[in-house]
C-alpha positions in Angstrom: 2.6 22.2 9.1 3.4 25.8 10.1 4.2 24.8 13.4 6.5 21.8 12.5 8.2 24.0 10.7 8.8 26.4 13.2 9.6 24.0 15.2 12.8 23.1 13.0 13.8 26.9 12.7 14.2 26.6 16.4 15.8 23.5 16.4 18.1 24.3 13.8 19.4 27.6 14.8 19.6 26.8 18.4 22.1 24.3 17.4 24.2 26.7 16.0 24.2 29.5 18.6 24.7 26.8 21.6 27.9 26.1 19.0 29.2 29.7 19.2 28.4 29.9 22.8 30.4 26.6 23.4 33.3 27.5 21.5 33.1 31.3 23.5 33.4 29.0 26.5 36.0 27.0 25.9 38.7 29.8 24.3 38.1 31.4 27.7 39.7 29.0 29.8 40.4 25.6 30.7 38.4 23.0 33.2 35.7 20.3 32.9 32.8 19.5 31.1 31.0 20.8 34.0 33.0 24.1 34.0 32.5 24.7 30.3 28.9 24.1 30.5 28.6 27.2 33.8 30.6 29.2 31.1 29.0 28.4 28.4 25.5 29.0 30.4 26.7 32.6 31.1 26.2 33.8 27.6 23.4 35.2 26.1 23.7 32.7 22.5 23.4 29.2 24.7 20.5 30.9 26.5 19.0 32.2 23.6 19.7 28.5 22.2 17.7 27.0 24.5 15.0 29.5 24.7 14.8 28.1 21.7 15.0 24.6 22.4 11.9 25.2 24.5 9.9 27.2 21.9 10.4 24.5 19.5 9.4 21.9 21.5 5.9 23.8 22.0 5.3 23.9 18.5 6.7 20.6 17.6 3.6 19.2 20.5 0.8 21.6 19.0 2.1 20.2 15.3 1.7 16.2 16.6 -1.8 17.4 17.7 -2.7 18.8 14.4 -0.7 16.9 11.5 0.1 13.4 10.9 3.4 11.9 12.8 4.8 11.3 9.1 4.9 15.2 8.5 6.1 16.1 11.9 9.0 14.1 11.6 10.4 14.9 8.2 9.5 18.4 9.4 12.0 18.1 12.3 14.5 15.7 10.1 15.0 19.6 8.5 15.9 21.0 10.9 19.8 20.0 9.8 19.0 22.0 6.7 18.4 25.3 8.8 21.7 24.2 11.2 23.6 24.0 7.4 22.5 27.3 6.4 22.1 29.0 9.9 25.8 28.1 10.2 26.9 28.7 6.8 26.1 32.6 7.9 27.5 32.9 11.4 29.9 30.0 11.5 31.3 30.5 8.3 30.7 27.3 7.4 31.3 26.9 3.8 28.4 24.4 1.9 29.4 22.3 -0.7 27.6 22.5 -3.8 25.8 19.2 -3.3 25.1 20.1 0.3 23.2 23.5 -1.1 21.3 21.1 -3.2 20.8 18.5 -0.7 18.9 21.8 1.4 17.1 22.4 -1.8 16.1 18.9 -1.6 14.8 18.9 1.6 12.7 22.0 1.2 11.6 20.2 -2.2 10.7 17.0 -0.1 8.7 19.5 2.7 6.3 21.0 -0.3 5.4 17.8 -1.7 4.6 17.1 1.9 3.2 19.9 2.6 0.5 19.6 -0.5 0.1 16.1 0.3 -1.0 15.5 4.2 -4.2 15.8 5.7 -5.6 16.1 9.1 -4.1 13.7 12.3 -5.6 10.4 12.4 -8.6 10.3 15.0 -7.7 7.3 16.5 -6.3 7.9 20.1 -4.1 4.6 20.5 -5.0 1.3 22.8 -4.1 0.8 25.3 -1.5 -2.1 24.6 0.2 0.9 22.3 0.7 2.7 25.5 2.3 0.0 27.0 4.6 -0.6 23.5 5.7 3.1 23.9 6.6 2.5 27.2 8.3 -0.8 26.9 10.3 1.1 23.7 11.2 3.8 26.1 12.8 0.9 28.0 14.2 -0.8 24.9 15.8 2.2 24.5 16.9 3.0 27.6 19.0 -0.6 27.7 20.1 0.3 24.1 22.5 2.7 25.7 24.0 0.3 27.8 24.6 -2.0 25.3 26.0 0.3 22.4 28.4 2.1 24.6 29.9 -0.9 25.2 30.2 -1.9 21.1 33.4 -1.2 18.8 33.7 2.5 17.8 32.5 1.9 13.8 29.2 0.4 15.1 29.0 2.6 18.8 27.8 5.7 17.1 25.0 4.3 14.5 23.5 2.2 17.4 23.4 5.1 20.3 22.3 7.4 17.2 19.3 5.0 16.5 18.8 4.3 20.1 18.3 8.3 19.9 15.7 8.2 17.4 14.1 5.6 18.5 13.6 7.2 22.0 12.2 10.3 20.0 10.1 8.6 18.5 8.6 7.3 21.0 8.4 10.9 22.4 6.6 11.9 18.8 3.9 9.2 19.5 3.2 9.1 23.1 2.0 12.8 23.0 -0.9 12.0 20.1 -1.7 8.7 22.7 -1.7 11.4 25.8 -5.9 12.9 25.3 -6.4 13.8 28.5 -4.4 16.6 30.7 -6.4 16.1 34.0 -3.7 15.4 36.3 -5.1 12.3 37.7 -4.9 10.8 33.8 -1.5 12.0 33.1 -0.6 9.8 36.2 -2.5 6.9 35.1 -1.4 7.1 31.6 1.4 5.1 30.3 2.1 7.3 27.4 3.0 9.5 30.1 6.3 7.8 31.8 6.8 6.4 27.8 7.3 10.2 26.9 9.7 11.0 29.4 11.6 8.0 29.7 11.9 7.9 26.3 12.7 12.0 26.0 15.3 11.4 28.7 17.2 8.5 27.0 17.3 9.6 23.4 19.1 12.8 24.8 21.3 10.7 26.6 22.0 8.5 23.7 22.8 10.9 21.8 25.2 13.5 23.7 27.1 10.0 24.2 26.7 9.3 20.5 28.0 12.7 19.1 31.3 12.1 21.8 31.8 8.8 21.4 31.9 8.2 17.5 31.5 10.0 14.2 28.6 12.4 14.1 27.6 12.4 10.8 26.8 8.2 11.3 25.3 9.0 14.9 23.2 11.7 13.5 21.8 9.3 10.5 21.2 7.3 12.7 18.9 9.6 14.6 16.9 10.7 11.4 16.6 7.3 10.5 15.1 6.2 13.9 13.2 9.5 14.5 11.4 9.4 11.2 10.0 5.8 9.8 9.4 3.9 13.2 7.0 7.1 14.1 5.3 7.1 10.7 4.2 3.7 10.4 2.7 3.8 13.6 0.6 7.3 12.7 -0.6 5.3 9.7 -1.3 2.3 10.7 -2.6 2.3 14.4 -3.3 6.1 14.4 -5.3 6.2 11.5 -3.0 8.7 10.0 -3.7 9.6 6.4 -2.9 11.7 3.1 -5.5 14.1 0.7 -7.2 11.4 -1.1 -5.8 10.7 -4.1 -2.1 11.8 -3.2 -0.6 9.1 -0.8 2.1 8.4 -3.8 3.1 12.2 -3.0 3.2 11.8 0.6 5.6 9.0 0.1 7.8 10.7 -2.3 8.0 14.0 -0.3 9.0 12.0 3.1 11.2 9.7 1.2 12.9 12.9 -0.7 13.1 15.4 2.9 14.6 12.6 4.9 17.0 11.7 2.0 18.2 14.8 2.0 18.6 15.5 5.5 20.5 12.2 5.6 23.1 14.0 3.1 23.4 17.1 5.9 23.9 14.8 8.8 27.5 15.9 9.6 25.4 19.3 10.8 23.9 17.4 13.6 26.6 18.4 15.6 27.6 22.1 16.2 29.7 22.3 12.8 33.3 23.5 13.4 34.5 26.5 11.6 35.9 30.2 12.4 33.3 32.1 14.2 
């Protein structure tokens, strides 16, 4: 659980130094998206930010081989909590009292969690699940062509679910990938499924969060990142909870994604005075 959790402290406070480094890059003069990003790239924060990015990552892949999927996720649903406070501190962002309790809530939601799960399931996935993942990946994929082209009240929530859903699929292909032999990575479906599905959930989502309202792209994203994953840890991955609690495995996931649900307008870098 350690790890998932560090894995949304990374997460979460990449988001918000990528923001200052973004803003930096834009008061400094004018030009494309391709000339803010070679500004923005020049400054220690958005490097830092995705040092961080890539640190997190790491641990969010050693917590999917120790934890079950369910835990992972509401794990990484938090990291909007740490992007609330993170940015309440540097960004000057100021938290409403029901967004101070909706952090509380999550961290509330992560205990119960935390007290609750037991080891990964020891199922390693068929092979048809393979294929699913990969055919999701795909789903996904075609997703964004479809939801870019829908009105601007339902573009964001579909490219935002699109988003999770390719996440997901990124969550569950790394407990169906056993074997790191390159010869098996090639042959492996969960392979492709992890980067095809990696590669168009960030894509569905950087067109989500400018294209539409964040805080509706960014539910979406818990939404699609969280339950879709879980129920396939439980049911085909044999995840499960310390025997006798599943009820508080249900109400801590229910509780951490509820509240990160309430932070969602942080799943973009929140605006402010730096």
């Amino acid at each position: 659980m350690m790890c998932a959790l560090g894995a949304a402290v990374c997460f979460g406070t990449a988001t918000v130094l990528q923001a200052m480094a973004a803003r930096a890059a834009a008061d400094s003069g004018r030009g494309g998206d391709a000339a803010l990003l070679l500004r923005a790239l020049r400054q220690w924060r958005y490097l830092a930010g995705l040092a961080l990015d890539g640190v997190g990552f790491l641990l969010q892949i050693a917590a999917l081989r120790s934890i079950p999927i369910y835990a992972v996720g509401a794990a990484l649903a938090s990291s909007l909590a740490v992007t609330a406070v993170v940015a309440a501190r540097l960004l000057r962002v100021r938290l409403s009292r029901v967004e101070w309790g909706a952090v509380g809530v999550v961290c509330a939601g992560l205990a119960m969690l935390g007290l609750a799960s037991g080891t990964e399931g020891e199922q390693t996935g068929s092979t048809a699940l393979k294929y699913a993942m990969l055919a999701t990946a795909v789903a996904v994929l075609l997703l964004g062509f479809v939801g870019g082209r829908l009105p601007e009240r339902g573009r964001a929530l579909a490219l935002g679910l699109g988003a999770g859903f390719g996440f997901g699929v990124v969550e569950v292909a790394v407990r169906l990938i056993d074997d790191l032999d390159l010869g098996a990575l090639l042959s492996n479906p969960a392979t492709y499924a992890l980067l095809l599905g990696g590669g168009a959930a960030f894509l569905l989502l950087t067109s989500a969060l400018q294209r539409g309202s964040v805080t509706t792209a960014t539910a979406g994203l818990v939404i699609g990142e969280t339950i879709g994953p879980a129920v396939v840890g439980v049911v085909w991955l044999g995840d499960r909870t310390r025997e006798g609690l599943e009820w508080l495995a249900v109400l801590g996931f229910a509780v951490a994604v509820a509240g990160a649900l309430a932070l969602a307008r942080f799943g973009e870098a929140p605006g402010g005075e730096a």
